[in-house]
C-alpha positions in Angstrom: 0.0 0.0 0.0 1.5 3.3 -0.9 1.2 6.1 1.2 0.2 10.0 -0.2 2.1 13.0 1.8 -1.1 15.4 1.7 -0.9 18.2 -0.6 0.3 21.4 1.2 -3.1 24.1 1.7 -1.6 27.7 -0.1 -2.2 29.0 3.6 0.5 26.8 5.0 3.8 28.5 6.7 6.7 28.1 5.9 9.1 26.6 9.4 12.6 25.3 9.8 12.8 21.8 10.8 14.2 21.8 14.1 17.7 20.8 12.6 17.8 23.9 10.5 17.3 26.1 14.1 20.2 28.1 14.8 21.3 29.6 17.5 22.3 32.6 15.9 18.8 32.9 14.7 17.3 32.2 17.7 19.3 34.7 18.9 18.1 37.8 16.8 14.9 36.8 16.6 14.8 37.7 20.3 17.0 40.9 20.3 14.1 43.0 19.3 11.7 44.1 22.1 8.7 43.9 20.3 9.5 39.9 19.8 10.7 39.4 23.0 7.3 40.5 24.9 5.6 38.1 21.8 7.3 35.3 23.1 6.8 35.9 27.2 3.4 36.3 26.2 3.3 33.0 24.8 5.1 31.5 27.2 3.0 32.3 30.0 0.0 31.3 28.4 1.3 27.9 27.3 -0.9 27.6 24.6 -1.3 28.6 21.0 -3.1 32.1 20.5 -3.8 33.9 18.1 -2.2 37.6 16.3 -5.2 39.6 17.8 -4.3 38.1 21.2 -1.6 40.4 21.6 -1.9 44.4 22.0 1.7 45.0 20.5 2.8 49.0 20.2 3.3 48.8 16.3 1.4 48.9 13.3 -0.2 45.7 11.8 2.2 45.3 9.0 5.0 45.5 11.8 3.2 43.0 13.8 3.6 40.8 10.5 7.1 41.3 10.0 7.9 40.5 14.0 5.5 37.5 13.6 7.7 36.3 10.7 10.7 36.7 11.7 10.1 34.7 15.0 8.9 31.3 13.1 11.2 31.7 10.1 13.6 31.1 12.9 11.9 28.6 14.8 11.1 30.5 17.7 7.5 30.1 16.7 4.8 27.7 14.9 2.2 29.6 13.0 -0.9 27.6 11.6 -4.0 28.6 10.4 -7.3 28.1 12.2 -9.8 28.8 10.1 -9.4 32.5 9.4 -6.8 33.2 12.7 -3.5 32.3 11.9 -2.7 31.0 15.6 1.0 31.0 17.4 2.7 28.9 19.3 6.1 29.0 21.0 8.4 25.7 19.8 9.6 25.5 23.2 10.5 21.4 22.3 12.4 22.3 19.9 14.6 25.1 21.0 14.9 22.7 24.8 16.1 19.8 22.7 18.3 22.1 20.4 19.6 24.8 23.3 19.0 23.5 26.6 18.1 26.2 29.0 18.4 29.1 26.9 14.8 29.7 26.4 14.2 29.7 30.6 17.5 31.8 30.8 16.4 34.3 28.6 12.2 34.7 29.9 14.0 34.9 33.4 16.4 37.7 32.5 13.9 39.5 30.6 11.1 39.4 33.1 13.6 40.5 35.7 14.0 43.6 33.1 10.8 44.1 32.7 10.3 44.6 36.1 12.7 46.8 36.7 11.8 49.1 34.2 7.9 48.7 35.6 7.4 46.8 32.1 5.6 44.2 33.8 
């Protein structure tokens, strides 16, 4: 019996598989603020939600290009849910890959946050 991979939908999103995750990627995906408070937000609710979840201080188009950056370098999985793309944080894949990091880096930047009064 031969087995048919299902045809990808024209709404499906382009992700690295977790080999092609790099550090370095990781990295500057998370040096912008913006994408940083994305992913503590996701992180704290531990499940995937969707763009409109977040009230981010840029303009939708920049919300895209933050969004995109994040999963084209695995920090994220977008899929689409009927008409909401939805977001998840790949936190499996960056443990596995970079042990610790990702607790490292919500730790340090919560502690920033509230030293600013960022929350």
């Amino acid at each position: 019996m031969t087995t048919v991979a299902p045809v990808p939908s024209s709404r499906d999103l382009p992700h690295p598989a977790r080999e092609e995750i790099r550090l370095e990627g990781v990295l500057h995906a998370l040096s912008d603020p913006v994408r940083l408070r994305i992913v503590r937000e996701l992180a704290a609710e531990g499940i995937e939600v969707s763009c409109s979840h977040f009230d981010l201080p840029v303009t939708k188009s920049t919300t895209t290009h933050h969004f995109r950056v994040l999963r084209e370098n695995g920090v994220i999985r977008q899929v689409y849910e009927g008409t909401a793309k939805m977001n998840g944080l790949r936190r499996d894949d960056l443990d596995e890959l970079f042990p610790g990091l990702l607790d490292r880096l919500l730790t340090a930047a919560a502690r920033q946050a509230a030293r600013h009064g960022e929350g």
